[in-house]
N, C-alpha and C positions, 0 to 999 in steps of 0.2 A: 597493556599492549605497548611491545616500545618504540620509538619513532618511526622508522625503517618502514616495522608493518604497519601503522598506520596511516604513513605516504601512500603506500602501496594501496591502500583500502581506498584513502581518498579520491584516487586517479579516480577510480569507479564510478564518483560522483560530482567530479568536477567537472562535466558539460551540463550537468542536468537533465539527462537524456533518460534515468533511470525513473525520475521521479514525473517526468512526462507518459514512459511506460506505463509504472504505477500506476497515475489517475486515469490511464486510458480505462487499464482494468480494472478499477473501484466503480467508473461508469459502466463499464459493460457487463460487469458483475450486479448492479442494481437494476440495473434493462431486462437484464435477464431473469430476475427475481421477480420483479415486478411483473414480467411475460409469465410466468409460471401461475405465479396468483391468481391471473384473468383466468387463467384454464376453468373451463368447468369442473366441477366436487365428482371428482370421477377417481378410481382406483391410480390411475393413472399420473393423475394430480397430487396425492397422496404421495406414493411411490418416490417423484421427484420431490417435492416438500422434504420426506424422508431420509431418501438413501443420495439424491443426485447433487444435493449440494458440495459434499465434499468432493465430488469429482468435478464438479464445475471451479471449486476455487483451485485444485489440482490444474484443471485447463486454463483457468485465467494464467494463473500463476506460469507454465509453460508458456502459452504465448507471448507474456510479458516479455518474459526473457529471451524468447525470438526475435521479438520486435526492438530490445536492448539492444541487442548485440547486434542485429543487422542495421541499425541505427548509427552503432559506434565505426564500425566498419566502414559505415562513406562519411562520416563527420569529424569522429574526435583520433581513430589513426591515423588518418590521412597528415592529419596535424600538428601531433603533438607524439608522437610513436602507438604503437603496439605494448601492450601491456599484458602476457599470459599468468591466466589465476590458474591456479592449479584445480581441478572439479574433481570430485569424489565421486564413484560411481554412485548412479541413482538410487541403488537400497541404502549406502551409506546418507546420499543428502536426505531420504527418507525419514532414515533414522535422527537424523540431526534435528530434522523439522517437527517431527512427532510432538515432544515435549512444549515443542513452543504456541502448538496448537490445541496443544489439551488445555495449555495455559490457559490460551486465549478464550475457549471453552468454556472454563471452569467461571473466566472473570464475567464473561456474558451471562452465564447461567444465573451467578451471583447477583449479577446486575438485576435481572430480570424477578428473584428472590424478593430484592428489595425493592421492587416497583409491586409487586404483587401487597407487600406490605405498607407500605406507600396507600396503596389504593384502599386497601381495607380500612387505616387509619385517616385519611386525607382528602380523597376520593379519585377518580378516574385520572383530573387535569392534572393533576400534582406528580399522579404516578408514571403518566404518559412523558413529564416532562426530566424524572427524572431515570425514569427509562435510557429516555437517548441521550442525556450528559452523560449516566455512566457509560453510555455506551460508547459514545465520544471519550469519552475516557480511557477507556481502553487504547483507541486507535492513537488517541495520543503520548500514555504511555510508550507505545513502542516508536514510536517518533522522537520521544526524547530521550528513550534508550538509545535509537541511533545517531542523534545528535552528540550525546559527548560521550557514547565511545569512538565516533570517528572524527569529532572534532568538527560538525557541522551545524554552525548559529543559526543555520536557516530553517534546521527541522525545530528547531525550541519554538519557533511560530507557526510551524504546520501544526503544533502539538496542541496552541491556542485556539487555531482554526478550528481542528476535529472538534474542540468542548463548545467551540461556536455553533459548529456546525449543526453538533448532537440538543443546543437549545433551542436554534431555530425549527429543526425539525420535531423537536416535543410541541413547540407552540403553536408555529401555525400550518403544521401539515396537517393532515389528520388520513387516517390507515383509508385505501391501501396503497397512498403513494408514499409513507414515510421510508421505507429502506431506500426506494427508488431517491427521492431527494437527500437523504443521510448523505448514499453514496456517491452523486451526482457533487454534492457541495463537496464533500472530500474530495472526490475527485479532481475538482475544479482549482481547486487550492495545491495539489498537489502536481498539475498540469501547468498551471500559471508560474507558481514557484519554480517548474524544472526550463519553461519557456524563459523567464528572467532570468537565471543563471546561465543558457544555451547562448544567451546573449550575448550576456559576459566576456562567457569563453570566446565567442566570434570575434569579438572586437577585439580581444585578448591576443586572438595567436591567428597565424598567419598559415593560409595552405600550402602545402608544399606542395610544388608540380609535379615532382618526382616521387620518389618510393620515398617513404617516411624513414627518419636515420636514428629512430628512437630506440633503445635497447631495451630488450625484452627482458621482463623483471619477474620473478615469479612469486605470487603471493597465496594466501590460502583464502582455499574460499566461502564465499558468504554461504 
């Protein structure tokens, strides 16, 4: 990626605003999870276990970026200019996404593989534990993915948090609040982390009373 677009990528996450979004919905996505599981062993219950989760992170994910962007709109243009990404139409970001999700997928599945195996040779505590490191694992891979391809120090310790996160929740949660706490500590980590950098930025740049005098730059988008 060469500098230009990578400025451009930056702006995105230079108030911190994105990574507040995020852990809104890493929590609401675990509340939610965690609501489903109370349900009673009904057809019903099943169903959503089933087929509703991918439309639930389809709607987190949507809202996120509602809540991004109506975010940026009264904090970081007012301030600093306007910045237009250029957006693919939704079957193309579809298609984008697809891959990244089977990934994701496949690493879970794996993970879970080897917890299975884990527990046969080890026994339950071992495999519970290291259940949720890989699964933290996961979340922190693409945390340090997005750290240096956009040149972001601060996701290389979101990236420490998630393996944190995924061994406190092997050890001392126990089912059925573990996803619910997973995602809560992720969350939290990634809510904190976007609140200290909003910080930052505030004290950084100054509002402008008037219409913002930033030029519009077009980049492509995530």
């Amino acid at each position: 990626m060469n500098t230009v677009k990578k400025r451009v990528y930056q702006y995105w996450f230079v108030d911190g605003i994105y990574e507040i979004g995020f852990g809104c919905g890493l929590a609401l996505f675990g509340a939610t999870y965690y609501g489903i599981a109370q349900l009673q062993p009904t057809g019903l219950r099943q169903i959503l276990m089933g087929f509703g989760y991918p439309f639930l992170v389809l709607g987190v994910m949507w809202g996120v970026g509602k809540l991004v962007r109506w975010m940026k709109h009264r904090i970081t243009y007012p301030r600093s200019g306007y910045v237009g990404y250029h957006r693919d139409p939704w079957r193309n970001q579809v298609k984008k996404r697809l891959p990244r999700m089977a990934l994701a997928l496949f690493l879970i599945l794996a993970a879970n593989a080897t917890a299975a195996l884990c527990a046969e040779r080890w026994g339950t505590t071992t495999a519970n534990l290291v259940t949720w490191v890989l699964f933290g694992t996961v979340f922190a891979g693409a945390a340090f993915w997005l750290g240096l391809r956009f040149g972001l120090k601060r996701y290389y310790v979101l990236a420490v948090h998630h393996i944190l996160a995924g061994a406190v929740t092997g050890v001392w949660v126990g089912e059925p609040h573990q996803m619910l706490a997973f995602m809560l500590l992720a969350g939290i980590g990634w809510t904190l982390s976007g609140l200290a950098t909003l910080l930052v930025y505030l004290r950084r740049t100054a509002k402008d009373k008037g219409e913002a005098d930033g030029e519009t730059i077009t980049g492509t988008d995530l």
